[in-house]
N, C-alpha and C positions, 0 to 999 in steps of 0.2 A: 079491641083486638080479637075479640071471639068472635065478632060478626066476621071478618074479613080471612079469619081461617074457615069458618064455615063458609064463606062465598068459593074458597081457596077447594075447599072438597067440592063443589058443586061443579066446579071446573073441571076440577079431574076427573069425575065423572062421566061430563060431558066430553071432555077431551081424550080421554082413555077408548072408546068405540072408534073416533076416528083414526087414532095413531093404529089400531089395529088393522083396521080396511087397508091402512096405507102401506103399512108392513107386509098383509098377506095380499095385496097388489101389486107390488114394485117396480114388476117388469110390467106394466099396463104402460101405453104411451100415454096419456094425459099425466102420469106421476115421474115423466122426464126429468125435471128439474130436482127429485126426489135422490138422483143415480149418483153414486161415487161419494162425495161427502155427505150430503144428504143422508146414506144408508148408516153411515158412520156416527151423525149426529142424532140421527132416530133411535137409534139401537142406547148410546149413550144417555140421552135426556131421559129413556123410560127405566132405564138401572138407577138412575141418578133419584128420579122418582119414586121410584122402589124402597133403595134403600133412605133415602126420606121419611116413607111412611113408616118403615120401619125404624128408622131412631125416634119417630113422636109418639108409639105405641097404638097406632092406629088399626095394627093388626091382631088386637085383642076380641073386637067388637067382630060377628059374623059381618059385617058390611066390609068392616075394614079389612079382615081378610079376603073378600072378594076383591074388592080397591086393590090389593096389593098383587093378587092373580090376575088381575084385569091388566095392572100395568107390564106385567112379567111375560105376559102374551104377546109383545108385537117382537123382540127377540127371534122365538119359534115361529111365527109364523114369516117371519121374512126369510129364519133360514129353511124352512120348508118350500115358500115362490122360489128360491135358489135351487133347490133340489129339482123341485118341477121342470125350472127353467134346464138345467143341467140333461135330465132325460129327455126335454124333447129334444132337445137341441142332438144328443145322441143319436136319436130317433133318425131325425131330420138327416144329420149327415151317413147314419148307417140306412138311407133307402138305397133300391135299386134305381138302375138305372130307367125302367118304363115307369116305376110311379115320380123319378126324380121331372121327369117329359112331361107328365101329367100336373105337377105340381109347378112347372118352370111358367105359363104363364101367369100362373099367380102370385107370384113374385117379379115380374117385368112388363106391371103395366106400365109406370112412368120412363120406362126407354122410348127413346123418338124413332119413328120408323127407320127402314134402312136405308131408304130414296137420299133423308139428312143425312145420315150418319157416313153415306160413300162420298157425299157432297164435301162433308171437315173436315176431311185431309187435305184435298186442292185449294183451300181456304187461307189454309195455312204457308 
């Protein structure tokens, strides 16, 4: 049984860096499938793990206090990508209109020219 708690912290370990990248990432598109419950379920598992370590006493040891900071970090950092996300997004809708010009083709590469686009009405 003691070998397989300690494989059990060796995981957390290993697995407590990635849950943080993936919190203070969220709004990255490769962690799509991460969005809506996903955020719900990350936020939960790392509380859940938390308070875990804290009912096995694991936060007595200077390790295990870090273990237990490590796990309380993806929390903060996902609601911090949130905050980010929030102010560009501010940002973005509070531009003017000449940087809005500036910025509109790089948001509208994958529209189809307009030669198509006069074409699909008649189509219809």
């Amino acid at each position: 049984m003691q070998f397989l708690g300690r494989i059990g912290l060796v995981l957390l370990w290993l697995a407590a860096p990635l849950v943080a990248f993936a919190a203070a990432n969220k709004n990255d598109p490769y962690l799509v499938p991460l969005r809506g419950a996903g955020n719900l379920a990350l936020v939960v598992a790392s509380l859940a793990i938390v308070i875990l370590l804290l009912r096995r006493g694991r936060w007595r040891t200077i390790a295990g206090k870090l273990l237990v900071v490590l796990w309380c970090l993806p929390p903060v950092l996902m609601s911090v990508a949130h905050l980010k996300f929030e102010l560009r997004k501010h940002e973005v809708l509070a531009a003017s209109a000449t940087e809005a010009r500036q910025l509109g083709p790089h948001f509208t590469w994958a529209i189809p020219p307009f030669p198509r686009l006069r074409a699909s009405p008649s189509r219809a």
